[in-house]
C-alpha positions in Angstrom: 100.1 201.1 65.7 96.6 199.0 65.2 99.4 196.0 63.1 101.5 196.0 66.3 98.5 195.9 68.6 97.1 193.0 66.6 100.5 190.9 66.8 100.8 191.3 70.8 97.0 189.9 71.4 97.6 187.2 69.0 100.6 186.2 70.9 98.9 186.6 74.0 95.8 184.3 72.6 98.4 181.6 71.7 100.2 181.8 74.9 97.1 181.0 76.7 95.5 178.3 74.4 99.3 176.5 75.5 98.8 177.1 79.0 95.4 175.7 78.9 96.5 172.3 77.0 99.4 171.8 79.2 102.1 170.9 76.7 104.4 174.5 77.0 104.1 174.6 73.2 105.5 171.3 72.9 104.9 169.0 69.7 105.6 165.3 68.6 108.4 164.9 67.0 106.6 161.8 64.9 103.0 163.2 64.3 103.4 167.4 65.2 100.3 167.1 67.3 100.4 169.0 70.6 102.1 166.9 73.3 99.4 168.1 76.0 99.9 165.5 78.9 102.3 162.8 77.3 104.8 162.4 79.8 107.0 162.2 77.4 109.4 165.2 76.0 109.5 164.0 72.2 106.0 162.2 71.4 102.7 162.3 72.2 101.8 158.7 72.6 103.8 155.2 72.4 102.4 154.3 68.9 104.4 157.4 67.7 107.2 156.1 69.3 107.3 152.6 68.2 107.0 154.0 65.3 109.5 156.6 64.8 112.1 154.0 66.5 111.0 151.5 64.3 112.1 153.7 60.9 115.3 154.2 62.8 116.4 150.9 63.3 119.1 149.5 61.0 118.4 147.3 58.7 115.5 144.0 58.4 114.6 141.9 61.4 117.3 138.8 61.1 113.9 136.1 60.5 112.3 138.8 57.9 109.5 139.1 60.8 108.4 135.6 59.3 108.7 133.2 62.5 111.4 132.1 64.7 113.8 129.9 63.9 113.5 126.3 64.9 116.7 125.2 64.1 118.8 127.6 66.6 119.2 126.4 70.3 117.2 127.8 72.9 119.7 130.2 74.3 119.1 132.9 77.5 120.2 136.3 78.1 123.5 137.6 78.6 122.4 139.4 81.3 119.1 138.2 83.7 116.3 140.9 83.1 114.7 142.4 86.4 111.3 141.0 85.6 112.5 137.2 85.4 113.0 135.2 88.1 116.7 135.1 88.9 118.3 131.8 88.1 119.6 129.5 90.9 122.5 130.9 92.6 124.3 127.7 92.2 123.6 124.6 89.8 124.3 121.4 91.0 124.9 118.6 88.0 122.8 115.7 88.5 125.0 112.8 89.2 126.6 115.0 91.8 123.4 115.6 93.6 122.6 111.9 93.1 126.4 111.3 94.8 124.9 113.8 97.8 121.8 112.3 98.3 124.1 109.0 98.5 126.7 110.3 101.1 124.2 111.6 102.8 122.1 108.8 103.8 125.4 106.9 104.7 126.1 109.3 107.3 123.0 107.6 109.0 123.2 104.1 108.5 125.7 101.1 107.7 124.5 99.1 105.3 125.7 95.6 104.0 127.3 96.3 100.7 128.3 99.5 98.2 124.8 99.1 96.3 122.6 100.2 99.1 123.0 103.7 99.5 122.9 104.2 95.5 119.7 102.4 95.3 118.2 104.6 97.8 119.0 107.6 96.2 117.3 106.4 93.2 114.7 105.4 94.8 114.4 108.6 96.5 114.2 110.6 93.5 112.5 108.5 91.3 109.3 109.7 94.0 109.7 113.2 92.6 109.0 111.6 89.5 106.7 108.9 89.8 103.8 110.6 87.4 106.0 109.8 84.5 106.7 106.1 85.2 104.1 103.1 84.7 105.1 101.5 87.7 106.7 102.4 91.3 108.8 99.6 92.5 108.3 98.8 96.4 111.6 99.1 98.6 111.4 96.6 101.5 113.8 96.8 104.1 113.8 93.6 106.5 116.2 92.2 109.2 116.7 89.2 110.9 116.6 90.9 114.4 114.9 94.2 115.4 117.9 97.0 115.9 119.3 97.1 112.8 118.5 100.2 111.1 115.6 99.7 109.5 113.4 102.5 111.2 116.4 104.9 111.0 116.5 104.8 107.0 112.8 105.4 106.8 113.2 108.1 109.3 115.8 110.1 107.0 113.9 109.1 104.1 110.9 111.4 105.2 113.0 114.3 104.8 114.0 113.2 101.2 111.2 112.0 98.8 108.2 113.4 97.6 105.3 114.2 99.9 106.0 111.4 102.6 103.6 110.1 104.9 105.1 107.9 107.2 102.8 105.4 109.6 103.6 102.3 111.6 99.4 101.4 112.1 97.0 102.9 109.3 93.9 101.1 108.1 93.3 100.2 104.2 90.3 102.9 103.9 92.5 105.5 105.3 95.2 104.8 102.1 92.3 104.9 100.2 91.1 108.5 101.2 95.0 109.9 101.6 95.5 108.1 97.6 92.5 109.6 96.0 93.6 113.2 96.6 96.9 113.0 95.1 100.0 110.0 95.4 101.9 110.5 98.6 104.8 108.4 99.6 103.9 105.8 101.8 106.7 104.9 104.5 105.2 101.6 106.3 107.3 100.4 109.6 106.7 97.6 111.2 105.1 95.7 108.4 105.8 92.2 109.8 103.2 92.9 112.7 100.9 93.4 109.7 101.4 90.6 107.6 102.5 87.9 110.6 99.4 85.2 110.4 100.6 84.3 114.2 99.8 87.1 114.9 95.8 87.0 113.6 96.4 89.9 111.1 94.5 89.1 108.2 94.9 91.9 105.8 94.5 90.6 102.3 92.7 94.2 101.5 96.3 96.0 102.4 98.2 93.2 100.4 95.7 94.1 97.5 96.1 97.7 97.6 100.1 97.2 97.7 100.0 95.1 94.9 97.8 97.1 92.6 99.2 100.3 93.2 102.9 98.8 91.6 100.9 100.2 88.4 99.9 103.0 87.0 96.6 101.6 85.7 95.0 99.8 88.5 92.3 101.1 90.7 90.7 99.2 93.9 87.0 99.2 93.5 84.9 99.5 96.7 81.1 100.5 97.4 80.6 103.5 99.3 77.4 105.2 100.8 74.8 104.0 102.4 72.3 100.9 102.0 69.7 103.2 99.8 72.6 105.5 97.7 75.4 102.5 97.3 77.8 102.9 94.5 80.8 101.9 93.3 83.9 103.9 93.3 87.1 103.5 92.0 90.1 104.5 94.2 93.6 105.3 92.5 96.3 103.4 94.4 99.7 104.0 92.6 101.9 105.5 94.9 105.3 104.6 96.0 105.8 102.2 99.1 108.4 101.7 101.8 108.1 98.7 104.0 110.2 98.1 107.1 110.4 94.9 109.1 111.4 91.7 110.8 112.5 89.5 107.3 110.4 86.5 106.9 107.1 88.0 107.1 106.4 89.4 103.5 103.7 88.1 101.0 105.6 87.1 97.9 103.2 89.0 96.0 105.1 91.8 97.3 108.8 90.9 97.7 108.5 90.2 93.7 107.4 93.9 93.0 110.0 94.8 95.2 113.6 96.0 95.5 114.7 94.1 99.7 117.6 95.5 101.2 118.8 93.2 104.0 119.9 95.2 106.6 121.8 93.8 109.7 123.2 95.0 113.2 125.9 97.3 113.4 129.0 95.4 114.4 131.4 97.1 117.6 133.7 98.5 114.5 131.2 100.1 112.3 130.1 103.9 113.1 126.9 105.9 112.2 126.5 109.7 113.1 123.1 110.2 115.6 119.8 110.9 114.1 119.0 114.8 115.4 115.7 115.2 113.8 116.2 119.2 113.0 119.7 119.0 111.5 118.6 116.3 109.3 115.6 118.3 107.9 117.6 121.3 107.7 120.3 119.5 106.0 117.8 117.0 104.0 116.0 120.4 102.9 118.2 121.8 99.7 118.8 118.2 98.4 115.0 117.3 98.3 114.4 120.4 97.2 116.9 119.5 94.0 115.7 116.5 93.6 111.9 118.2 92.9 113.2 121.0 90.8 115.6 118.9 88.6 113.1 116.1 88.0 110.1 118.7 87.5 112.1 120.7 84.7 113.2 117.7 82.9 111.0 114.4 83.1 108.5 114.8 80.9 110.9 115.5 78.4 113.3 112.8 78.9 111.2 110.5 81.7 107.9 110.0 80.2 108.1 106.6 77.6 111.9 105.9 78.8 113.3 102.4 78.1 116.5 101.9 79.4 119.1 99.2 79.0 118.3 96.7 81.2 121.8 94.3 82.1 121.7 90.5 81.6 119.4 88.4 84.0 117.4 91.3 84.9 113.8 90.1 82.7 110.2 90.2 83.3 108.8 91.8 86.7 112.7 92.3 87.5 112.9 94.7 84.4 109.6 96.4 85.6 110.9 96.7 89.0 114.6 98.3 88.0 113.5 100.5 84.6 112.2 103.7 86.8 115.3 103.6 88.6 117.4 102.9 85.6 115.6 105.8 83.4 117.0 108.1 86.5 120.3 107.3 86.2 120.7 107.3 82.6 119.8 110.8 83.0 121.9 112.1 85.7 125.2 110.3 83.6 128.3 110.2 84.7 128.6 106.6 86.8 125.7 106.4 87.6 124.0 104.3 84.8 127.1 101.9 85.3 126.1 102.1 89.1 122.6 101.2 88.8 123.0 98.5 86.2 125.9 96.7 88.9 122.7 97.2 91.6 120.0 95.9 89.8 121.7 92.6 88.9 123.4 92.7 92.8 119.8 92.6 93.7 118.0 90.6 91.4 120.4 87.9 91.8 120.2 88.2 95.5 116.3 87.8 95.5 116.2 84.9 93.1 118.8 82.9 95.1 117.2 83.5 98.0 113.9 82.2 96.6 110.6 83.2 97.0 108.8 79.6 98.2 109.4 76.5 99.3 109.3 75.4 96.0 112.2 77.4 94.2 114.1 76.6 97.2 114.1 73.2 96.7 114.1 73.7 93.0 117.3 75.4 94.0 118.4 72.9 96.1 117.9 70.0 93.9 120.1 71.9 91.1 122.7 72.2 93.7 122.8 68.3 94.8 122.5 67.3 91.0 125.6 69.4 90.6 127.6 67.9 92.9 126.8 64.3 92.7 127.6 65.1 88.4 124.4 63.2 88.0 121.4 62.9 85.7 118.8 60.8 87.8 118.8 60.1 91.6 116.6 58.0 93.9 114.3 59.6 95.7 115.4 57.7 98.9 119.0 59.2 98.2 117.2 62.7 97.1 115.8 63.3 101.1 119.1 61.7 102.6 120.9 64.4 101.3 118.5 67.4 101.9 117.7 65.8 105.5 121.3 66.1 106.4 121.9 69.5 105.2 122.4 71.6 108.2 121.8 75.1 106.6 118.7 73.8 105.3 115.1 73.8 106.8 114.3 70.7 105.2 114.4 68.6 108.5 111.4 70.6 110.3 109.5 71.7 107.4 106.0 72.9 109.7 106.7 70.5 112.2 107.6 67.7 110.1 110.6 66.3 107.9 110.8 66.6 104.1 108.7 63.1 103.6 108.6 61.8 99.4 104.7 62.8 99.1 105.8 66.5 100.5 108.5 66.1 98.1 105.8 65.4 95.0 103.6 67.9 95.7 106.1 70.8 95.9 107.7 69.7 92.6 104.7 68.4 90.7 103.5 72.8 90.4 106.2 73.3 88.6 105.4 69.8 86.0 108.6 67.6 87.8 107.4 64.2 89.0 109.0 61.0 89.8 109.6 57.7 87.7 110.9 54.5 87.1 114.5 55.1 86.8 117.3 52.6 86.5 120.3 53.2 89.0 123.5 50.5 88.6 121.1 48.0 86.8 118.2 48.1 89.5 115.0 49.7 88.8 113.8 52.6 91.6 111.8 55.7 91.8 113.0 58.8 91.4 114.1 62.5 89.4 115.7 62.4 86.4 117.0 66.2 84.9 116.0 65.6 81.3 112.4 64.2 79.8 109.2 66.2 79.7 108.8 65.8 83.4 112.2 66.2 84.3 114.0 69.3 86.5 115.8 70.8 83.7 113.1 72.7 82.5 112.0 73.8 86.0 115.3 75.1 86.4 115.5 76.9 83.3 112.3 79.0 84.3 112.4 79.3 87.8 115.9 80.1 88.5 118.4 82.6 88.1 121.7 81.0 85.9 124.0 79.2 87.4 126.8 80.8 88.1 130.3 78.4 87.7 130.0 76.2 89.9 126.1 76.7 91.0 125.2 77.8 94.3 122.4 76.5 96.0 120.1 78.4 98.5 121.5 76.3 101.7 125.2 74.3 102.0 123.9 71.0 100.4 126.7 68.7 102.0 128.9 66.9 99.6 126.7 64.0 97.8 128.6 60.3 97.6 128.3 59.0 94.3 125.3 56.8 93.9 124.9 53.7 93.4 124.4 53.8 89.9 128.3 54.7 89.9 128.6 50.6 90.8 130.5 48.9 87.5 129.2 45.5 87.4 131.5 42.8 87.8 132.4 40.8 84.6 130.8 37.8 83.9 131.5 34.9 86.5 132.3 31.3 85.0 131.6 28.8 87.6 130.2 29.2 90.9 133.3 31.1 93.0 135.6 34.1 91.9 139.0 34.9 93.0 139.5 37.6 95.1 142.0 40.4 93.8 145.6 40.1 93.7 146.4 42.2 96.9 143.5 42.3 98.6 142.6 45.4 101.5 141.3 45.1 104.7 137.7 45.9 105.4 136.9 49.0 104.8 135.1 51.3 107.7 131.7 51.8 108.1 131.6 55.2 105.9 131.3 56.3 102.3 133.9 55.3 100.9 134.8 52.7 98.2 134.1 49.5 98.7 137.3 47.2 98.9 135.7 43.7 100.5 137.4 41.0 99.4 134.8 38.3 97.9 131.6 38.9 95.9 129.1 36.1 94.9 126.5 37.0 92.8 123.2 35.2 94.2 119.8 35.5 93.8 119.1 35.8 97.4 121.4 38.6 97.9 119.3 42.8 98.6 120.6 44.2 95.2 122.7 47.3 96.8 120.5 50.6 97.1 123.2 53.5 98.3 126.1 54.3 100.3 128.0 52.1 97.7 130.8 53.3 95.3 133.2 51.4 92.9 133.3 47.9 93.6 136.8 46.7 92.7 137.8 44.6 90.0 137.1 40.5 90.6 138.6 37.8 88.5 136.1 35.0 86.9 138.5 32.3 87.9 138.3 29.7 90.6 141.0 29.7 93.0 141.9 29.8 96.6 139.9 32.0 98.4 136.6 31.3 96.4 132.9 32.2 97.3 131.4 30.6 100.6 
């Protein structure tokens, strides 16, 4: 009776020690300690079951729990886990958004040739990426009239590079303050009223702060405070720049750390969809967007030190200009290096024919007349004929005032080309010659673009008459008349063309013969009817 007595309060004792330490009697499975208030049913605490799974698990860790291995591709999940952020719902491949970005900004504008709108959308996207490039190139877009779509690309490019601030009227300390708290895309219209000396602007601090900030390196130093706390401070200025306006304007400073697009009026056949401000955003919104993300995830990788191909003729600044672009389209692939490279010489060649100054114009010019006349040397009297009477050319009213032969020396001597003694058909003149230490060749060679077959000059240099140097001199006269030829012509007109008079007497008195002369024809040292008079 007292052995069953003791068994029931012992149970009862254990049944209420349970109660108390809230486990219902419960152990862990791993360590047999009470479970108490583990919310799990099987252990007590998450060490026990790390544990207990861990002595479960088949077999050694595949790396020996040493280190991962290097040599296996980064690879994701199967399956996206719930505490990741989703991928994208669709993946665009870069060339293809770089073909969007393109159709796109056609819809908008109609632009002279096929290497436009690809241009642009390099351009666009290399401002998502501008922190990984040494320099930015500037993108000028300039018309000979107002009206032709120059405001409306800048317009749809707001919506599509990287932080855009677009102004027609800013001053040079406002770029300063907007610069120094991070770069911004600066989208300049109406940039001829700013640069135009007619018009009294004098802004050599805005051409300074354009040109420095084509690099990553430079800085614009300017004192700030007051008289008693002065100091210097530098100011970061790279940033990519957009200028828009009336062509002719432009420092050259700029234009040659430029990319110009010469836009022109839309002709009664060619169509452009409106500009609606919202749908454009709202539309302009996933690919800029794209843009950002692609270019975030992947330049420093791939962006950061690139050196891309650059084609043939594209050197120097034109190399520094075109390799951010370049860089981009290398790593989109498909056509788009191909693309880019055709662009970049499209343009390069564009600008250098086009010229920069009076001087590679004429430089240009003088190539051109050279060319055509299949000389080596010319007069300078024949020289200024020639440009005078070119109609495409400005060289008639240069400032006010014809192309004169002191103009003419000082414009080549810059580039070391000066005029000589020269011999033309036997008689001595001044003029250029293309070979010698101060002859054009050289100039040519460094100041313009190749020649393509046959050269082209900047302006339609009319056909050149052979010189006079192209004058065979009769043979040697015995006696004091010749014979006139056999069949003699009639007088030729007054033009340039070859001279078919029928007598010559070589005389001391005579003006040697300076131009508008060609072949004189063949004479006979014999006396006979006809003779000199």
């Amino acid at each position: 009776m007292s052995a069953d007595l003791d068994t029931t309060l012992t149970a009862i004792d254990s049944a209420i020690n349970s109660a108390a330490d809230g486990d219902g009697g419960r152990a862990c499975v791993k360590c047999g300690d009470p479970l108490r208030n583990s919310p799990s049913e099987d252990f007590c605490s998450e060490a026990c079951q790390a544990t207990w799974l861990t002595e479960r698990t088949a077999g050694p860790p595949t790396d020996a729990g040493s280190a991962p291995n290097e040599q296996l591709p980064d690879q994701g999940p199967a399956r996206a886990l719930g505490w990741l952020a989703p991928p994208p719902a669709t993946a665009v491949e870069p060339a293809e958004l770089l073909d969007r970005v393109a159709a796109f900004i056609s819809r908008f504008s109609v632009f002279p040739d096929q290497h436009c709108a690809p241009t642009l959308a390099l351009w666009y996207a290399h401002t998502h990426a501008v922190q990984y490039f040494y320099t930015t190139p500037r993108l000028i877009l300039d018309s000979a009239e107002p009206g032709s779509g120059k405001t409306r690309v800048l317009e749809v490019a707001q919506y599509l590079v990287a932080k855009p601030e677009m102004t027609i009227s800013i001053t040079t300390a406002a770029i300063f303050r907007m610069l120094a708290v991070g770069p911004v895309t600066l989208l300049f219209d109406e940039i001829d009223a700013v640069f135009n000396a007619k018009g009294g602007g004098n802004n050599e601090d805005l051409r300074a702060l354009l040109n420095a900030g084509y690099k990553r390196s430079a800085t614009v130093a300017r004192c700030v405070g007051d008289a008693s706390r002065m100091k210097v401070e530098r100011f970061p200025v790279f940033a990519p720049v957009a200028l828009a306006g009336i062509a002719g304007g432009m420092p050259s400073t700029i234009t040659t750390r430029a990319i110009t697009i010469h836009m022109r009026r839309r002709a009664p056949h060619e169509h452009a969809e409106p500009f609606r401000e919202r749908k454009v955003e709202t539309q302009a919104a996933p690919l800029r967007e794209a843009l950002a993300e692609w270019l975030d995830r992947v330049g420093a990788d791939y962006l950061a030190g690139a050196e891309p191909d650059v084609p043939d003729g594209v050197a120097d600044r034109a190399a520094e200009v075109w390799e951010p672009l370049l860089a981009i389209a290398d790593l989109a692939g498909g056509h788009w290096p191909e693309t880019a490279r055709a662009a970049a010489v499209h343009f390069v060649r564009t600008a250098s024919t086009a010229g920069t100054s009076i001087g590679t114009r004429l430089l240009a010019d003088l190539r051109a007349l050279f060319h055509v006349a299949g000389v080596d040397r010319m007069a300078t009297t024949d020289i200024l004929a020639e440009l005078l009477a070119a109609e495409e050319a400005s060289w008639a009213d240069l400032d006010g005032r014809p192309l004169d032969p002191r103009r003419l020396a000082r414009e080549l001597a810059r580039y070391g080309v000066r005029p000589g003694p020269i011999r033309i058909g036997g008689q001595p003149t001044k003029g250029y010659q293309v070979g010698g230490p101060t002859g054009l060749a050289d100039a040519w060679a460094r100041y313009l673009p190749p020649p393509d077959t046959p050269p082209e000059s900047v302006t339609s240099v009319t056909a050149v008459t052979p010189q006079v140097r192209h004058v065979t001199a009769p043979d040697p006269v015995t006696g004091t008349s010749v014979t006139p030829p056999v069949e003699p012509s009639p007088p030729a007109p007054p033009q340039r063309t070859r001279v078919t008079d029928a007598t010559v007497t070589p005389r001391a008195s005579v003006t040697p013969l300076t131009r508008q002369v060609t072949d004189v024809t063949d004479v006979t040292a014999t006396n006979g009817p006809g003779g000199a008079r």
